[in-house]
C-alpha positions as CSV (number, residue, x, y, z in Angstrom):
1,X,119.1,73.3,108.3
2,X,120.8,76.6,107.7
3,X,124.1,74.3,106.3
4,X,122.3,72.2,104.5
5,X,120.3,75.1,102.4
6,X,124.0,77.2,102.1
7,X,126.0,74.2,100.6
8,X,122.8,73.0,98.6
9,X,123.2,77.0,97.4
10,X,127.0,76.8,96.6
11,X,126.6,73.2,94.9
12,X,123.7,74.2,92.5
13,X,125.9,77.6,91.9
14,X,128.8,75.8,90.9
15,X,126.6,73.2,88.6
16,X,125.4,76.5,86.7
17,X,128.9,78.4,86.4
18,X,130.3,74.6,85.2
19,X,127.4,74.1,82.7
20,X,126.5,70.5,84.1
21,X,123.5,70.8,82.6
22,X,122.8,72.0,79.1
23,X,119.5,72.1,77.4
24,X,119.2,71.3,73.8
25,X,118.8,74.4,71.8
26,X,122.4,75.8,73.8
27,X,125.5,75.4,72.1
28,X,129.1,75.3,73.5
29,X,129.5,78.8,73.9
30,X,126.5,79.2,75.6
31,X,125.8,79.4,79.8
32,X,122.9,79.5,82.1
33,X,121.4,82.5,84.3
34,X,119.7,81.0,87.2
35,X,118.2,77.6,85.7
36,X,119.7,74.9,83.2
37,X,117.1,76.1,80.4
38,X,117.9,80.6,81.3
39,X,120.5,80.7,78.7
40,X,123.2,83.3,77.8
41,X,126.7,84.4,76.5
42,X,127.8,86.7,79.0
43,X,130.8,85.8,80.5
44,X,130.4,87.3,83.9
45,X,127.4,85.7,85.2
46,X,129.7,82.6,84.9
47,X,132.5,84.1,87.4
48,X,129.1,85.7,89.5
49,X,127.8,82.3,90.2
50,X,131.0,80.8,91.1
51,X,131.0,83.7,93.7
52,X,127.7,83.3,95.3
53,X,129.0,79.6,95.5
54,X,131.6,80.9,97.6
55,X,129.7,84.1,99.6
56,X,127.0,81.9,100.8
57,X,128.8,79.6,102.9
58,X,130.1,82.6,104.7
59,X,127.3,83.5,107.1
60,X,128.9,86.9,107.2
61,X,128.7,87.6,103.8
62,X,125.4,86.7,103.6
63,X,123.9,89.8,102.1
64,X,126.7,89.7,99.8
65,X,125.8,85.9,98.1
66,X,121.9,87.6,98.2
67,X,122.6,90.4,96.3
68,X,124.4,87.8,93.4
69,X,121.3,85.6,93.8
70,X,119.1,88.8,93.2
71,X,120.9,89.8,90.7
72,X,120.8,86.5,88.5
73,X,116.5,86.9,89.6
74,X,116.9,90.5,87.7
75,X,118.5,89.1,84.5
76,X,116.4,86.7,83.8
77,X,113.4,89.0,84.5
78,X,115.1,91.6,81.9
79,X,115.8,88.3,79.3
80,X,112.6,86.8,80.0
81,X,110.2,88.5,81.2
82,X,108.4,88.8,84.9
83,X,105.2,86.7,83.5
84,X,108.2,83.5,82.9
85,X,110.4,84.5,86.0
86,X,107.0,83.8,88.4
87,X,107.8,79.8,88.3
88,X,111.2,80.9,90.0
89,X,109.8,83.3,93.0
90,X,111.0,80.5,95.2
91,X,114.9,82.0,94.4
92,X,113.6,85.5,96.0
93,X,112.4,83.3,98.3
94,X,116.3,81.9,99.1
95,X,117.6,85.2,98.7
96,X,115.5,86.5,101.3
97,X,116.2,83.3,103.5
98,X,119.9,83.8,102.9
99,X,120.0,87.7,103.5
100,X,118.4,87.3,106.7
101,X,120.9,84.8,107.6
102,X,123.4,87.9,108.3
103,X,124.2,87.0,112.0
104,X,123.5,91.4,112.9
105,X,120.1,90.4,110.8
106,X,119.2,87.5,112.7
107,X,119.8,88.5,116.0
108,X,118.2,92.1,115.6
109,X,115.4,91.9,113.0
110,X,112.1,89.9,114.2
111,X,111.2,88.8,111.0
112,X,114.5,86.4,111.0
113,X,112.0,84.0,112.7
114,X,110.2,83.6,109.3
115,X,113.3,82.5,107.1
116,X,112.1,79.1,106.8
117,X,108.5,80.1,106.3
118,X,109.8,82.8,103.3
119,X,111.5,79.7,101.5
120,X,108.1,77.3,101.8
121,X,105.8,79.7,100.8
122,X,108.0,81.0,97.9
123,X,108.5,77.5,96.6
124,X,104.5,76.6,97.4
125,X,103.4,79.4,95.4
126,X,106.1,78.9,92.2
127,X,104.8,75.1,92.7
128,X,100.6,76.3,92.5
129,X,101.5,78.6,89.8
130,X,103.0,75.5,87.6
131,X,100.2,73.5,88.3
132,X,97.9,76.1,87.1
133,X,99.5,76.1,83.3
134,X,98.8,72.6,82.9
135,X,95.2,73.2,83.8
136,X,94.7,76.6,81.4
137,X,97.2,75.0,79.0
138,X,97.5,72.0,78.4
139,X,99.0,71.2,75.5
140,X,102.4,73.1,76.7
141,X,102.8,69.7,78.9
142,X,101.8,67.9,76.1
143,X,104.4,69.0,74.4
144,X,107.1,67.2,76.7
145,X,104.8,64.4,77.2
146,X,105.6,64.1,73.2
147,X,109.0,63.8,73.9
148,X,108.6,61.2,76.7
149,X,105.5,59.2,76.4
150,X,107.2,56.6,79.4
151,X,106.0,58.8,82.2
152,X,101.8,58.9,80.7
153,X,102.3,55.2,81.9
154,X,99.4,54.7,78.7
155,X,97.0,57.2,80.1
156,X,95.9,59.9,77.5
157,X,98.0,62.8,77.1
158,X,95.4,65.7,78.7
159,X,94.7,63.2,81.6
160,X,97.9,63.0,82.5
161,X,98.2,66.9,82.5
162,X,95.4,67.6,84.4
163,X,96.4,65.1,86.9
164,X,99.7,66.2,86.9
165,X,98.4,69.8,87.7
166,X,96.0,68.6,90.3
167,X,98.7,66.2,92.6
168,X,100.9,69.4,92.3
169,X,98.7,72.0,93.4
170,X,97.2,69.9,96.3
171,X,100.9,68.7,97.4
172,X,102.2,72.4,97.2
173,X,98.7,73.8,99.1
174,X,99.4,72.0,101.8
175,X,103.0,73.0,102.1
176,X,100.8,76.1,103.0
177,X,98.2,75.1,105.5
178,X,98.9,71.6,106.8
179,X,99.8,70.5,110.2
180,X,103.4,69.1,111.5
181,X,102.6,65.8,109.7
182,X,101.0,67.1,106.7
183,X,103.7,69.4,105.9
184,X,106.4,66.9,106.1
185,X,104.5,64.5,103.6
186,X,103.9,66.6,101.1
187,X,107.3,68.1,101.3
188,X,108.3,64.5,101.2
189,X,106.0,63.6,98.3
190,X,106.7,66.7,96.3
191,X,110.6,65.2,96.8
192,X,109.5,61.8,95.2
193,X,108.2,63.6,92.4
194,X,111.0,65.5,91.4
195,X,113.9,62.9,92.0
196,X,111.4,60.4,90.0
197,X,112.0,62.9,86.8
198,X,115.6,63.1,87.3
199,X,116.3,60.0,85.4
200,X,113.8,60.7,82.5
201,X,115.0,64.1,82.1
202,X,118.6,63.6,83.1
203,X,120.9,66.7,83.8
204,X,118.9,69.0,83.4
205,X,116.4,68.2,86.1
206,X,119.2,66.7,88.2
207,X,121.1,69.8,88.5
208,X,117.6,71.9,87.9
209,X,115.6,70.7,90.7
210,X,118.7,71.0,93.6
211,X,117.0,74.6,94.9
212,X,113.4,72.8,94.4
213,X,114.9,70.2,96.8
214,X,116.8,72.3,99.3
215,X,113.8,73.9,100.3
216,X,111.6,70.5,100.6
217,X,114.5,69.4,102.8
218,X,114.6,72.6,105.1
219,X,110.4,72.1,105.1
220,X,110.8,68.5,106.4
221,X,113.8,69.5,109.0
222,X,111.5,72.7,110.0
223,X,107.8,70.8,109.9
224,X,104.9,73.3,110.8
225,X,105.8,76.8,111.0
226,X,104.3,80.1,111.7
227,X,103.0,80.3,107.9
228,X,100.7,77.3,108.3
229,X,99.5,78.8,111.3
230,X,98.5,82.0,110.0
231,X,96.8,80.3,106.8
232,X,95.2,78.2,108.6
233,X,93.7,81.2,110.7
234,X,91.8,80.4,114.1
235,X,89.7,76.7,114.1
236,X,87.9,75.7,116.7
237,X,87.3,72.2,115.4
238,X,88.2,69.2,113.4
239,X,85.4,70.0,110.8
240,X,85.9,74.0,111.2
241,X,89.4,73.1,110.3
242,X,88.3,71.0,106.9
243,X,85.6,73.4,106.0
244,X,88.4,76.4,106.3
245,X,91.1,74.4,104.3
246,X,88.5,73.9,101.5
247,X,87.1,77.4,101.7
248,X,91.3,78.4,101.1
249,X,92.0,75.7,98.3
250,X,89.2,76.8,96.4
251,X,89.7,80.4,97.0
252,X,93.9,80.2,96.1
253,X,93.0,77.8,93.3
254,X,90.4,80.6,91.6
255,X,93.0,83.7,92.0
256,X,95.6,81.8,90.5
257,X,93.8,80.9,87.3
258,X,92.8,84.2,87.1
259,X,96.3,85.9,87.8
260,X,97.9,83.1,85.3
261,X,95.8,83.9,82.5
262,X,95.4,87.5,83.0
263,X,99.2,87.8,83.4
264,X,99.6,85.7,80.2
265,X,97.2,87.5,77.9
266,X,98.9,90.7,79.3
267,X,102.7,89.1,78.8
268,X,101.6,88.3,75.4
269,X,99.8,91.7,74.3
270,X,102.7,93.5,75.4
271,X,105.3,91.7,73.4
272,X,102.3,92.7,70.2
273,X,101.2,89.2,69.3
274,X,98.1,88.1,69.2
275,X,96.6,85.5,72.5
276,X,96.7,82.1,71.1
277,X,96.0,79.6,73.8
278,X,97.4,76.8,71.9
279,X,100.9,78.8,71.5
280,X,103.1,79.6,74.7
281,X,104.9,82.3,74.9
282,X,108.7,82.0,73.4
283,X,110.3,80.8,76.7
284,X,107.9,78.9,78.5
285,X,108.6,75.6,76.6
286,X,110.3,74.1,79.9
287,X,110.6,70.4,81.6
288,X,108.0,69.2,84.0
């Protein structure tokens, strides 16, 4: 598991400091940060990627290559914004994961144990936090729905949003709560979904979605861990079990809207423009 996250890591690294994928509004002279669509100018985060490439296949220099990745996370909070960087908290969470791959880390510190746990609850949470936009707006996935009407397969735009939201959420809840099984098909389903994009979005979601895909992979190597456990709590039955997953769904489902649209309103007041909800903000306009 630990190999295949590390040369997933130094692959994807060396995609970004190449410039394999290149969203349309970049121009030659332009680079990403951390995703295909984070662009720059700056030189060095070029020759800082191709670094981490090489630091994180060194287990040794482990809190080296998750200092670059945390420093990439910081730029593109400084560039963008913390409301926009919260749909990439799963890169913290394969910082983390890769900083407590330090072998004096993982054989001293307890919380070593978790690594695995830290990347699927990072990526569960960026995943939830997507699927809430398309439920409080929209029209933002509407907006690349315009651009490829093949994937609505003839269904109405706003259905195919909410749906979209809904089959996301669900999937990346139970990356959260379900058992050994559960775990590994959404993980495995969540997979599907992304490599079915790849083709209608082309390098940009090829090279975009390889952390996405690391950590499903590591998920459906790892199966239940000690996060499902403790969000699952204490059951004492089949139907205790349901009515506590329900109780949880609802209950994550509720603070996330909230959170999303109190964040946004709050992103969007600070930057002194008015709360539109059928404008995003500047950056969010983003693939699937």
């Amino acid at each position: 598991m630990d190999i295949v996250v590390r040369i997933g890591l130094a692959v994807y690294a060396v995609c970004l400091w190449r410039n394999l994928a290149v969203v349309l509004w970049a121009d030659d002279a332009t680079g990403s940060v951390l995703t295909p669509e984070m662009v720059n100018r700056a030189h060095w985060i070029g020759l800082l990627q191709l670094v981490i490439a090489g630091m994180v296949l060194v287990p040794r220099l482990s809190l080296a290559a998750s200092a670059g990745l945390f420093t990439l996370f910081a730029i593109g909070v400084a560039r963008f914004g913390p409301f926009y960087m919260i749909d990439y908290l799963f890169f913290v969470g394969l910082a983390i994961y890769v900083a407590l791959g330090q072998p004096v880390l993982r054989r001293r510190i307890h919380i070593a144990s978790w690594r695995v746990s830290i990347l699927t609850g990072s990526l569960s949470l960026s995943l939830m936090w997507t699927a809430v936009e398309k439920f409080l707006f929209p029209q933002w996935t509407i907006a690349v729905l315009l651009h490829h009407p093949g994937i609505t397969a003839g269904f109405p735009f706003p259905s195919v949003a909410t749906i979209a939201g809904f089959v996301e959420f669900s999937l990346s809840f139970y990356l959260l709560v379900g058992r050994a099984v559960l775990v590994r098909i959404a993980a495995v389903l969540l997979a599907g979904v992304f490599i079915m994009a790849m083709p209608e979005f082309g390098m940009v979601d090829v090279v975009g979605h390889i952390p996405v895909l690391i950590i499903l992979v590591a998920t459906l190597l790892q199966g239940e861990t000690r996060l499902q456990q403790v969000f699952r709590g204490p059951v004492s039955s089949p139907w205790a079990s349901a009515r506590a997953v329900l109780i949880r769904y609802v209950a994550i489902l509720t603070v996330l809207m909230s959170l999303y649209y109190g964040l946004h309103a709050l992103s969007v007041w600070a930057e002194g423009k008015p709360v539109a909800l059928s404008q995003p903000s500047p950056p969010s306009a983003r693939p699937l």
